[in-house]
C-alpha positions in Angstrom: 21.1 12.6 -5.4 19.9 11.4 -1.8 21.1 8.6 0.0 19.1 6.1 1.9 18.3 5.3 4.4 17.4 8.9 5.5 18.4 9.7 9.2 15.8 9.0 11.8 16.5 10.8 15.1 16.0 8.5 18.4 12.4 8.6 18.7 11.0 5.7 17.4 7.9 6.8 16.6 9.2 9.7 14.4 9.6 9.0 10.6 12.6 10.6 9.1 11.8 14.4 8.3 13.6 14.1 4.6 10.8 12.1 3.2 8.5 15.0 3.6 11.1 17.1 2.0 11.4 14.8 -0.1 7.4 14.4 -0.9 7.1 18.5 -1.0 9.7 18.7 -3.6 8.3 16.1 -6.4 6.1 12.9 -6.7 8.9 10.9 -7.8 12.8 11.7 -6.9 16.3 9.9 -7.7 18.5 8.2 -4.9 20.8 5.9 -4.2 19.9 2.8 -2.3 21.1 1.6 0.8 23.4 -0.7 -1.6 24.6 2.2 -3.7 22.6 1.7 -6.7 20.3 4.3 -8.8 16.7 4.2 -7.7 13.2 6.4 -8.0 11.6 7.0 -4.7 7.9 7.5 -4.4 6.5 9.2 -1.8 3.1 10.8 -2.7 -0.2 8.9 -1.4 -2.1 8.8 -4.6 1.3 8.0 -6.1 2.2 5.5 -4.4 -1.4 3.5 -4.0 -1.8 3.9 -7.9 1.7 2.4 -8.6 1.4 -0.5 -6.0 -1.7 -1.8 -8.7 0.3 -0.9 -11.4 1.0 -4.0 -13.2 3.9 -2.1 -15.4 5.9 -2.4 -12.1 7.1 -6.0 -10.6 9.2 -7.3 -8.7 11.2 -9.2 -11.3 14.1 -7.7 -13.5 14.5 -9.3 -17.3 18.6 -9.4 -16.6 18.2 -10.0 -12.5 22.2 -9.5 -12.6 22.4 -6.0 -13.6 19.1 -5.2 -11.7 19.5 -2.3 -9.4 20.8 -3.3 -5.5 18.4 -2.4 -3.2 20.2 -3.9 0.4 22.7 -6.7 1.4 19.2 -8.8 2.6 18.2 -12.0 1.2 14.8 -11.5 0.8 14.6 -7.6 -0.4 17.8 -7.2 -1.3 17.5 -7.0 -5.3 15.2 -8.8 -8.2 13.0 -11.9 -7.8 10.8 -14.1 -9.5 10.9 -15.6 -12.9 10.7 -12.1 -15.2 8.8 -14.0 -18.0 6.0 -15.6 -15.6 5.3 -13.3 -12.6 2.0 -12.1 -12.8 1.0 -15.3 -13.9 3.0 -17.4 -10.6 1.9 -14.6 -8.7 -1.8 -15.2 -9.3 -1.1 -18.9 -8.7 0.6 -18.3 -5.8 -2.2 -16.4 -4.4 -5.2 -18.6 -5.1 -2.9 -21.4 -3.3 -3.0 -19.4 -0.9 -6.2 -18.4 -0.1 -8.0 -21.0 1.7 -5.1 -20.4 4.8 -6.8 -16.9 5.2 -10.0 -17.9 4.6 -12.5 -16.4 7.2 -13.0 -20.2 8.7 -9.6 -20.1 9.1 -8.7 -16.9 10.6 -12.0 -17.6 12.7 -10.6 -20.2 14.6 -6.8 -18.8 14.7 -8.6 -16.0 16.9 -10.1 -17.9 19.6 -6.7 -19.5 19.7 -4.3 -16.3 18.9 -6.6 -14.8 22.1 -5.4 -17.5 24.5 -2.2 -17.5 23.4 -2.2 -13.9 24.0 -3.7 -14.0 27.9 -1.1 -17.2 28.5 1.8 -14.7 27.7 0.1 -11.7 29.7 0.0 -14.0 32.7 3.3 -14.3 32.9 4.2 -10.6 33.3 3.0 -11.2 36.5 5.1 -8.2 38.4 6.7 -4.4 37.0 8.7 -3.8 35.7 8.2 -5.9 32.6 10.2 -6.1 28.7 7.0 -6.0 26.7 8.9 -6.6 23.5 10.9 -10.0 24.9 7.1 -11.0 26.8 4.9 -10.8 24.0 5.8 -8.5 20.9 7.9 -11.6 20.2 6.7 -14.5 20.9 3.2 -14.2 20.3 3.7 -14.3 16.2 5.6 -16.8 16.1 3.4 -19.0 17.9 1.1 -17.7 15.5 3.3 -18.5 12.2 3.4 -22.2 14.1 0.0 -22.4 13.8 -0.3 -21.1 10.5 2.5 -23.7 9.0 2.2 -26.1 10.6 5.6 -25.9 12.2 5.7 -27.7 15.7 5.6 -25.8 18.7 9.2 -27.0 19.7 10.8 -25.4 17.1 9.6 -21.3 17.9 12.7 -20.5 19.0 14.5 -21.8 15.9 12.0 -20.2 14.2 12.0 -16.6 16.0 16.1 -16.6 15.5 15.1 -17.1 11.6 12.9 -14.6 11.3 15.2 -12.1 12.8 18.4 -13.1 11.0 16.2 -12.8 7.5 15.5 -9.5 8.6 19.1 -8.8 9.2 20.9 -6.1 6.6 23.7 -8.3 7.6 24.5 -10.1 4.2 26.1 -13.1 5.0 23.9 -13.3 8.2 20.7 -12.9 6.1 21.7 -15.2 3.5 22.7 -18.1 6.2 19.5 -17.3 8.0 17.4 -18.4 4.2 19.3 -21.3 3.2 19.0 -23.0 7.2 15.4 -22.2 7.6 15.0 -24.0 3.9 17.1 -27.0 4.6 14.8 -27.4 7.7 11.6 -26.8 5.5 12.7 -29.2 3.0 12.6 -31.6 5.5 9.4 -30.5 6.9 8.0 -31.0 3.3 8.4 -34.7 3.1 7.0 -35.1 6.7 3.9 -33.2 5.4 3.2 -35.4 2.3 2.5 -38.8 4.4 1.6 -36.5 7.4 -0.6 -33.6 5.8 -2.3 -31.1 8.4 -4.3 -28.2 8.2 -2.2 -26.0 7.7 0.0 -23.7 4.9 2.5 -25.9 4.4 0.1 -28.9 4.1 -1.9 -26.9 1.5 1.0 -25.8 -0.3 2.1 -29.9 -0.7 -1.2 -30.7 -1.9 -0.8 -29.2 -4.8 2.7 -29.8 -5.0 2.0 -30.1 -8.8 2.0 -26.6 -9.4 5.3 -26.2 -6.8 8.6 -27.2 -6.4 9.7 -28.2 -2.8 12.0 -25.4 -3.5 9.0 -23.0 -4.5 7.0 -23.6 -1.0 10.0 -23.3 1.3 10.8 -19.8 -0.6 7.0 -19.1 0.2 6.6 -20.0 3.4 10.4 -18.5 4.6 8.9 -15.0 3.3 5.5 -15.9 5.4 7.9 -16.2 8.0 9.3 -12.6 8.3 6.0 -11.1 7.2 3.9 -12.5 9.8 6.5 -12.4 12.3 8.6 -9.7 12.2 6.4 -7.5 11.0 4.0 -8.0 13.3 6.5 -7.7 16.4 7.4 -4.3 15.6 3.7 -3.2 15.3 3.1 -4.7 18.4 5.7 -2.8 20.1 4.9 0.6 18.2 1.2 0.1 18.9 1.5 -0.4 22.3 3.7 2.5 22.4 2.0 5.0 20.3 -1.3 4.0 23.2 0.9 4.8 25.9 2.7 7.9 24.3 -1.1 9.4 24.2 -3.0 8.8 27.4 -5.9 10.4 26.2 -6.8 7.8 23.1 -5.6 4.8 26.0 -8.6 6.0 27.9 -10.9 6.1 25.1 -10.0 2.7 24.2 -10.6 1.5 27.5 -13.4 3.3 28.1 -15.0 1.8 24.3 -13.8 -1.1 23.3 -15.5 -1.0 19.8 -12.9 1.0 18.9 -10.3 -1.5 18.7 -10.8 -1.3 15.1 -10.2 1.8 13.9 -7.5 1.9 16.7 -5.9 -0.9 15.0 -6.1 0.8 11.2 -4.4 4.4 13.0 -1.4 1.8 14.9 -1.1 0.1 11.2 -0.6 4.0 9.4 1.7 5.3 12.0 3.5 2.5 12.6 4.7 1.8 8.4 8.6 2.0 8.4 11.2 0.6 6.6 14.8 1.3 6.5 15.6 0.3 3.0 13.5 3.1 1.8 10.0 1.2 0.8 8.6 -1.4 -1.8 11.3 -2.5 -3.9 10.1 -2.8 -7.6 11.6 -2.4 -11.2 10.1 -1.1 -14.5 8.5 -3.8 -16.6 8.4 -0.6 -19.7 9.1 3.1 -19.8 6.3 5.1 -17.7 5.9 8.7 -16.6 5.1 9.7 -13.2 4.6 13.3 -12.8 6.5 14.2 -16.0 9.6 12.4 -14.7 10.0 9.3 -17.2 10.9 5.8 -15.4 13.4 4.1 -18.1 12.1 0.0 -18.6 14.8 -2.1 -15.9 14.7 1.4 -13.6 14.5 0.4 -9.6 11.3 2.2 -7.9 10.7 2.2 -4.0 7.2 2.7 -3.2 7.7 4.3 0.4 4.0 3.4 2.6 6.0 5.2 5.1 5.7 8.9 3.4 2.1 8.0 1.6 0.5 7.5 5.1 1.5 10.4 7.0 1.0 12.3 3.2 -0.9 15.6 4.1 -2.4 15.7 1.1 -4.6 12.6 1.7 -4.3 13.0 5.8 -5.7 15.9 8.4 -3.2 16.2 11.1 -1.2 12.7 9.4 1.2 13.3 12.4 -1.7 13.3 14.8 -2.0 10.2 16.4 -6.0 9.4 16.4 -8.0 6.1 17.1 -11.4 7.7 15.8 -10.0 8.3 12.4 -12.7 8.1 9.9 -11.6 7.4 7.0 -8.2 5.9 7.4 -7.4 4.6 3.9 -4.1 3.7 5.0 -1.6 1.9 2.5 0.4 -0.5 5.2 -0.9 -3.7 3.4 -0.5 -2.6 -0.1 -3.3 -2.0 -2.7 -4.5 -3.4 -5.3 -4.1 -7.4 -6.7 -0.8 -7.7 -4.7 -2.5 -6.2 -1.4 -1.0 -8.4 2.0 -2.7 -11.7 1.5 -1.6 -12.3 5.3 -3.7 -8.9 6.4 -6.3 -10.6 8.1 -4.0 -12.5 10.4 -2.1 -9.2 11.0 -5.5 -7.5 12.0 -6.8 -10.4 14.1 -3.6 -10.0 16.0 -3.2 -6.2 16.8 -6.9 -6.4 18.0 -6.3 -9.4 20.2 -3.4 -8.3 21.8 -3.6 -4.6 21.8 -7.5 -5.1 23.6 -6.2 -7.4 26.1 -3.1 -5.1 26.8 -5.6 -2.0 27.3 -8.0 -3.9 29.5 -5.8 -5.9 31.5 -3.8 -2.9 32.4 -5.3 0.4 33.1 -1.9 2.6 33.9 0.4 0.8 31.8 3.2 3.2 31.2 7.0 3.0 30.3 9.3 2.2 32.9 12.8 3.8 31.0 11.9 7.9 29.6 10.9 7.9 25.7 14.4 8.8 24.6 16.2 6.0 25.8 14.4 3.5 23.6 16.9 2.2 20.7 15.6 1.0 17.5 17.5 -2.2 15.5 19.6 0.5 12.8 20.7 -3.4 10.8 17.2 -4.8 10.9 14.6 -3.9 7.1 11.8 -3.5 9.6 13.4 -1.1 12.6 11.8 -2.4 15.6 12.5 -1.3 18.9 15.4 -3.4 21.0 12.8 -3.6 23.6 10.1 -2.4 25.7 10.1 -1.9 29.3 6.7 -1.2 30.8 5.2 -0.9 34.4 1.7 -0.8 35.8 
């Protein structure tokens, strides 16, 4: 039985080769997780996206207690969610959440996401330059400020949260969640005779439907989803642009393209180091002739399903004019990234300001001497120096 994580050599923008062994060899395979416990792993594209809608997965266990161990981290570390009422809460959750990614609202986070991005830009004022400490970083969680509600005074609280919940450190992950909820909680009351417009504010609102409790879970796992995850795409995106001259100069030379740049940055840039998706069984299903017992842990790996050759030409073949790019990085189906938009609206802002602003932006360290975070779910680089 394999063992994950699967070793990654030192290129960061190389996804371990034993997931396409892995994906040759069967749509569905048994491992052991990161934690030591039994597990399917999913690798195939049409797999994977058909399971991600598959409401006879969840992420809820009936007996959470004996549910399989994916890692030591607070957030995707094993079962969640109340077994009995998850599709139903998660529904809930969603239409909650919906009018903080409306298009009004994501229209006026750009114009301010856009300035927020040319403030930081500004500073890098002479090479070399840490791209990753300048702007991967900070940029989303001014961003998650806005989005919150969460004053600007407290971002670098905030970033030291998001990267501890990201941590596969245990205790550090765990510490991480219950500080950033004591300060939530507390952020909560101001919110109820102080209401903004903002998640949190919305999230009080209708406070009859949620427990404080319930929104600070909420907006802690907005937290490392719209920060974290973001940072590292940042990073990878600038990197993979700079790693291939040819599609830097096509972006610069046609900005339209930002778009479909963005989508082939999102496929190629899908990594986790817990193996994928964490879900469990709701009832025995087959995939592929292998049968899935009810209570069985499944990891939906994106990773493998978007560099898949069987729904990618060249899926190693970094390509900004990639027509279609049905990539899975946000999910599919009724649990598809509600934060998506955001995620979008920030790759294009910053990755089209990065291109224009500097024309023979390169890095200023070789390729190889670029470490990734080996204790981190998402894998992002350390950091990343640049010149121009």
């Amino acid at each position: 039985m394999d063992q994950l994580p699967f070793e990654r050599g030192d290129d960061p923008l190389v996804a371990a080769e034993h997931y396409r062994t892995v994906q040759d060899r069967s749509a569905v395979a048994p491992v052991r997780t990161m934690a030591g416990d039994a597990a399917w792993l999913v690798t195939r594209y049409a797999d994977v996206k058909a399971l991600l809608s598959d409401e006879r997965l969840g992420r809820s266990h009936p007996r959470p207690e004996q549910a399989a161990r994916i890692s030591p981290s607070a957030l995707l570390g094993g079962a969640a969610g109340d077994h009995e009422n998850e599709e139903r809460q998660h529904q809930r959750l969603r239409r909650l959440l919906a009018p903080a990614f409306s298009a009004r609202r994501m229209g006026q986070l750009q114009t301010r996401i856009g300035e927020l991005v040319d403030g930081l830009l500004d500073e890098m004022r002479t090479p070399p330059a840490d791209l990753h400490l300048a702007v991967s970083v900070p940029l989303p969680v001014m961003v998650i400020c806005e989005l919150l509600g969460v004053p600007y005074g407290e971002d670098d609280r905030l970033r030291t949260w998001s990267t501890d919940l990201a941590s596969l450190d245990a205790d550090r992950s765990q510490a991480a969640l219950r500080d950033f909820t004591g300060y939530l909680h507390t952020l909560i009351e101001h919110k109820r005779g102080n209401p903004g417009d903002d998640v949190i504010s919305d999230l009080v609102r209708a406070e009859a439907a949620m427990t404080d409790t319930d929104v600070a879970r909420v907006a802690a796992t907005l937290l490392f989803a719209g920060h974290e995850t973001t940072t590292v795409r940042i990073d990878l995106g600038t990197l993979l642009l700079i790693s291939h001259p040819d599609q830097y100069r096509a972006l610069r030379a046609d900005p339209r393209l930002i778009d479909s740049a963005v989508d082939e940055v999102l496929r190629m840039s899908t990594f986790s180091s817990i193996g994928g998706l964490p879900r469990y069984a709701n009832t025995d299903l087959s995939i592929d002739d292998v049968t899935v017992a009810a209570g069985d842990a499944v990891l939906l790996s994106i990773a493998a399903a978007n560099r898949d050759l069987r729904a990618f030409a060249e899926p190693d073949t970094f390509d900004i004019t990639r027509t279609p790019n049905k990539h899975l990085a946000f999910g599919h189906g009724p649990r598809y990234c509600i934060g998506a938009s955001l995620a979008r609206v920030e790759l294009c802002e910053v990755l089209r300001r990065i291109v224009d602003r500097f024309p023979r932006l390169d890095l200023a360290v070789p390729r190889e001497e670029l470490r990734t975070h080996r204790k981190s779910l998402t894998g992002g680089l350390v950091s990343l120096p640049v010149t121009w």
